[in-house]
Every structure is written in structure tokens, then in C-alpha cells.
N, C-alpha and C positions, 0 to 999 in steps of 0.2 A: 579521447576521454570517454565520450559515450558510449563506444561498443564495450567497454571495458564496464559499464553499468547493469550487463544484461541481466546477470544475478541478483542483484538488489534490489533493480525493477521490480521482478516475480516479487520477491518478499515484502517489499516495501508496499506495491499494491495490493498485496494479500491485508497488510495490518492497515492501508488506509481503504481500501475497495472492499475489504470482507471482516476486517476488523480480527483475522486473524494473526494476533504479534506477538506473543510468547509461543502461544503454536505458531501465534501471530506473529506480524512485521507492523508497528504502527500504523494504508493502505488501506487501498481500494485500494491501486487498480487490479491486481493479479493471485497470482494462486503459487508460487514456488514456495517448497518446503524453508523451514529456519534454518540457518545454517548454523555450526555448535557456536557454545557460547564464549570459545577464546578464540584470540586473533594475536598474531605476531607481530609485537610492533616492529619498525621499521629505527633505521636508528638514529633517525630525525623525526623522526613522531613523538608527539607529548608525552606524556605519561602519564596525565591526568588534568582534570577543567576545573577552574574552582568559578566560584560565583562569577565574576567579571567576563572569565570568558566565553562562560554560556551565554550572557546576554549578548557578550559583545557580537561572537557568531551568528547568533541569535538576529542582532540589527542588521550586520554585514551582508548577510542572508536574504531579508526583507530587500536592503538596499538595490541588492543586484535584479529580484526579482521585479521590482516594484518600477523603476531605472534604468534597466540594463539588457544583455541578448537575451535571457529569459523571459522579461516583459513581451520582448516582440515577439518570439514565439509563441508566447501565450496569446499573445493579442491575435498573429497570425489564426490560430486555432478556432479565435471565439467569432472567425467568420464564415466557420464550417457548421455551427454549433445551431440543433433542432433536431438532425437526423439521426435517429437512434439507429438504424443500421450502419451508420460510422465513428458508435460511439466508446465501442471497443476500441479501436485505431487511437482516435481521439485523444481516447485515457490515457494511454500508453507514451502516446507520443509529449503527453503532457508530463508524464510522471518523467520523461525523458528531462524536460529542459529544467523541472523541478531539481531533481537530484544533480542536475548536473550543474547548477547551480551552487549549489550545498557544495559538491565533489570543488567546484573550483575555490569557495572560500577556505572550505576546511586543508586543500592543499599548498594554500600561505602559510598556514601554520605547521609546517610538515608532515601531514596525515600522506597517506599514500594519495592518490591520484584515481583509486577505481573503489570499487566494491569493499574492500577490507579495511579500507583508510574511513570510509563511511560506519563501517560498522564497531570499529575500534573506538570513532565515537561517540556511538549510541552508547557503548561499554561505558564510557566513561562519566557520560552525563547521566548515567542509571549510577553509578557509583558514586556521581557527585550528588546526585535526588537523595537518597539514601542518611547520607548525614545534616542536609539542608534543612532548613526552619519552615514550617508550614508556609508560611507568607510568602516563600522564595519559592516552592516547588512551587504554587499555585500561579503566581506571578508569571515564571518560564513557561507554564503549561499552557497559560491565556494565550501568550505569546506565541506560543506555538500555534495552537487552536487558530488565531485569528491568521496565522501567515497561510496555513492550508485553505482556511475560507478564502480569501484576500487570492489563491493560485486559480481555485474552483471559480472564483466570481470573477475572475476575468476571463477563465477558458472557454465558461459555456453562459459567459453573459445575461447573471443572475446577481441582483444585489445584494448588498452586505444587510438590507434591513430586511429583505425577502429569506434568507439565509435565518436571519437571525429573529423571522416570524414562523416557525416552522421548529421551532426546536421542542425536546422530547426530555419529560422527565425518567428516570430510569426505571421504574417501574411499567411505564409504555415502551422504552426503548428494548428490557429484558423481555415483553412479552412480544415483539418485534421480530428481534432477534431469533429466535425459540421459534417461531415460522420459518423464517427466513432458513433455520437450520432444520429443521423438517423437511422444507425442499427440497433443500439442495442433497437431503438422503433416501428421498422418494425413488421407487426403483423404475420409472421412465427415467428419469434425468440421469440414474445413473448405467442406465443402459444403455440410453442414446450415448454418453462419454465411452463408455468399452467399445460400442460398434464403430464410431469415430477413429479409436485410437488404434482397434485391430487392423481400420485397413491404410494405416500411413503407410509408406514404401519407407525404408530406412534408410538417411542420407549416406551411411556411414561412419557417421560422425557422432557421437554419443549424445554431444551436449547440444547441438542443432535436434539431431531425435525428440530428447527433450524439451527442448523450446517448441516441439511444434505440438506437441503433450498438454504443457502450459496454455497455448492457444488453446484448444480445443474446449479443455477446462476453464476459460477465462471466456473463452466465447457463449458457451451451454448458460454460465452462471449470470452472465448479464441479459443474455437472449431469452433464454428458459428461465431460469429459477427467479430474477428481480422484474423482467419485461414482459414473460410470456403469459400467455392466460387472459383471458374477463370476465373477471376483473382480474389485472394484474397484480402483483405482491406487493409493490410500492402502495398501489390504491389502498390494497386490503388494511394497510398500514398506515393507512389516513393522508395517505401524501396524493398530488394530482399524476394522471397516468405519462409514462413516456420518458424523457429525456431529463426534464427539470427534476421530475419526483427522484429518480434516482437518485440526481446531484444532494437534493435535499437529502435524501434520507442519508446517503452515505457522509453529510457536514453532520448529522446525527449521531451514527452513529461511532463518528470520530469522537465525538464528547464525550462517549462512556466507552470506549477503547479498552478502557483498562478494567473494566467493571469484570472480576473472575467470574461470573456466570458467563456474563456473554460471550467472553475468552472460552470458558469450557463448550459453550452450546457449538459456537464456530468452529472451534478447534477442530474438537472432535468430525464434526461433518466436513470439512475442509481433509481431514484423510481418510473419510470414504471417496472424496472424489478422486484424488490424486490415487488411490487404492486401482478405481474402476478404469484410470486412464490411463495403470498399468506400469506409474513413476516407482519407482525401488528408491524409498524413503530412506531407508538405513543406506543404500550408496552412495545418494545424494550427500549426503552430510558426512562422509568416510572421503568424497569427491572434495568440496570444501573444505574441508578439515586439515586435507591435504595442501589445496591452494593455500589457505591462510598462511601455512608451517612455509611455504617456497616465499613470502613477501618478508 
């Protein structure tokens, strides 16, 4: 089930790691472009969530995490957790047992099993947010909100009241943000990515090619652009230096995700980087487009 997550991973870390999720992926941890906005259901997959079963997934989700193989994984992780030079690895491996989580509840109720069954139901809970009553979208989004804190605070062994002493109203978060996306289009950062990425040797394989594309791009942005420097860009942004501040800022700037500024500031710099590290944007998603149509 997990190798079958690699695509979602990139996306999914982009919209919780860099807050990039209509360019974006809701993410951190990673940098892979969206993929288009329709998916083929399957013909045992739902065909839409109404209130009951977004929470219910919702809890299901919590349970397994909180409970279940995903707890231990997480727990296993949050005994590595201080070293920001393993904190790339880290994320990754963490966003792993997260979704793969999510992939196994949401595959009881017939969604597919990998990447498109996940994102058929993001489709569908944005379809069901859409007609829902104020008090219910905010309700599922708390819910939401606190189960990604609740992953973070046990990976890298940071509390739920430390988390939640550190939060950002969005006026500091857009002006945050608007740094953060300055950087990452500053032309060191995005030179070091082209010289990076000119001299990979090519596996032969398109989609490995690109996964090591992804890295390079996912490593610059946490090393360079959030860590590097002193003062570093977390600091500048009022957070303590290293490993924590990052955690912090990105439970940050997960709360204003959806804020269309900060969407545009990241968007947009998230495909100058993918630009310089020489990803074919428009393939990627002719690439996917395709997948989805074969599930």
C-alpha cells in the first residue's frame, strides 16, 4: 500500500510542509505538483460523503492513528526527533504512516487503495464543505487541524499546549508567508536546485528521475530556505531556531492553508522551484491524468 503513496506524499507535503494545496496539497512535507482535478472512480467507491461520514472517517482516522500501527510509527520516529539534518527523512517517513493510515480506513469504504482513492476523497469532502453549514465546515476543519497537530506532536515530541502557545494570527502568518516566498525565489536557492538537478545521472525510469527531482527540491527548502542562514527564517518569523521552530511554524501555517494570499504567495514560488529543478509541469499532470483514467 505505501509504495503506491509516492504521489500523494510529494502533494500532500507540499500543501501541509509548504502550504502549497490548490497549487497546493493541504502539507508540508514535500514539493510534487497537483495533480488535475478529476479522478475515476472505481466501481466500488462512493460517490459522495455526506456529514456523518466525514466525521465518521474523520474519528476512524484519529482512532487508528492515536491506537494503532501508525501510533507506533510515529512513536518509533519521535525517538530520532532533535536532528535537523534527519529531518527531511523524518517528515517523509512520517507523512508515510499518516496517509497510509487515512489509505487504509478510507479503503473500507471502497475508495481505491493508493493515491487516487485518497484524492477522490478530498474531491468529495471539498464537494460536501461546499454545501455544509458554517458550524459543520468549521467543526470538520478543527478536527482536522487538531489530528495533524495530535501526528506532529508525537513525531517530534512537542506538546499539544506548546503547539498551541505559538499560533499566528493571519496577518502575521501572510506576512510570514511572503518571506518564506521571497526565498524560496531568491536566485542562490534557486541555482543551487538547477546545479543539483543538472547533474543527477538518469535512472531510466521517468517517475524515479523524478522522485529524486522532488528530493533535491524538498531538501534545498528545508535546509536552505526554512533552516539556513543567521538568523534563520523560522527565527526571523518569531519562532525558536532548528527543528521545533520549523514543527511550530508549519502547525501555523497549516491554520491559514487556505488563506488565498498565502495560496498565491506559495504557489506561485513553489513553480519557480519545481521550474529550476527542471520538473515538466504540464507532463506531470498529462502523467496523472492518465493514471487516474486507468483506476
Amino acid at each position: 500500500m505505501i509504495k503506491n503513496l509516492s504521489s500523494t506524499l510529494t502533494r500532500q507535503i507540499v500543501k501541509r510542509n509548504h502550504l502549497a494545496s490548490s497549487v497546493l496539497a493541504r502539507a508540508l512535507s514535500s514539493t510534487s505538483p497537483p495533480t488535475p482535478s478529476t479522478t475515476m472512480p472505481s466501481n466500488n467507491s462512493p460517490l459522495s460523503v455526506n456529514k456523518e461520514m466525514a466525521f465518521d472517517i474523520q474519528t476512524a482516522t484519529k482512532m487508528y492513528v492515536k491506537y494503532g500501527i501508525g501510533n507506533q510509527r510515529l512513536s518509533e520516529l519521535s525517538k530520532e526527533s532533535g536532528d535537523s539534518k534527519t529531518l527531511v527523512s523524518r517528515w517523509q517517513r512520517m507523512m508515510e504512516a499518516f496517509l497510509g493510515t487515512q489509505v487504509h480506513v478510507l479503503a473500507g469504504l471502497g475508495y481505491t487503495p493508493n493515491e487516487n482513492g485518497l484524492q477522490m476523497y478530498n474531491q468529495h469532502v471539498a464537494m460536501f464543505m461546499q454545501t455544509a453549514d458554517p458550524e459543520t465546515q468549521e467543526e470538520l476543519r478543527l478536527g482536522t487541524r487538531n489530528l495533524w497537530r495530535y501526528v506532529l506532536s508525537t513525531t517530534f515530541n512537542i506538546s499539544m499546549e506548546d503547539i498551541e502557545s505559538n499560533e499566528m494570527t493571519i496577518v502575521d502568518a501572510r506576512n510570514c508567508m511572503h518571506k518564506v516566498a521571497q526565498k524560496m525565489q531568491d536566485p542562490d536557492i534557486l541555482e543551487k536546485i538547477s546545479l543539483k538537478a543538472s547533474k543527477l545521472e538518469t535512472s531510466g525510469d521517468a517517475t524515479m528521475d523524478m522522485a529524486m527531482k522532488h528530493q533535491i527540491v524538498q531538501d534545498t527548502l528545508v535546509g536552505d530556505v526554512y533552516l539556513g542562514g543567521s538568523p534563520s527564517l523560522v527565527e526571523e518569523c518569531g519562532f525558536e531556531g532548528g527543528e521545533k521552530g520549523y514543527v511550530f511554524m508549519q502547525c501555523v501555517m497549516a491554520e491559514h492553508q487556505n488563506d488565498p494570499l498565502i495560496a498565491q504567495y506559495v504557489g506561485s514560488a513553489m513553480m519557480q522551484l519545481m521550474k529550476a529543478a527542471g520538473i515538466d509541469m504540464q507532463g506531470v499532470m498529462q502523467q496523472a491524468s492518465e493514471g487516474a483514467k486507468q483506476n
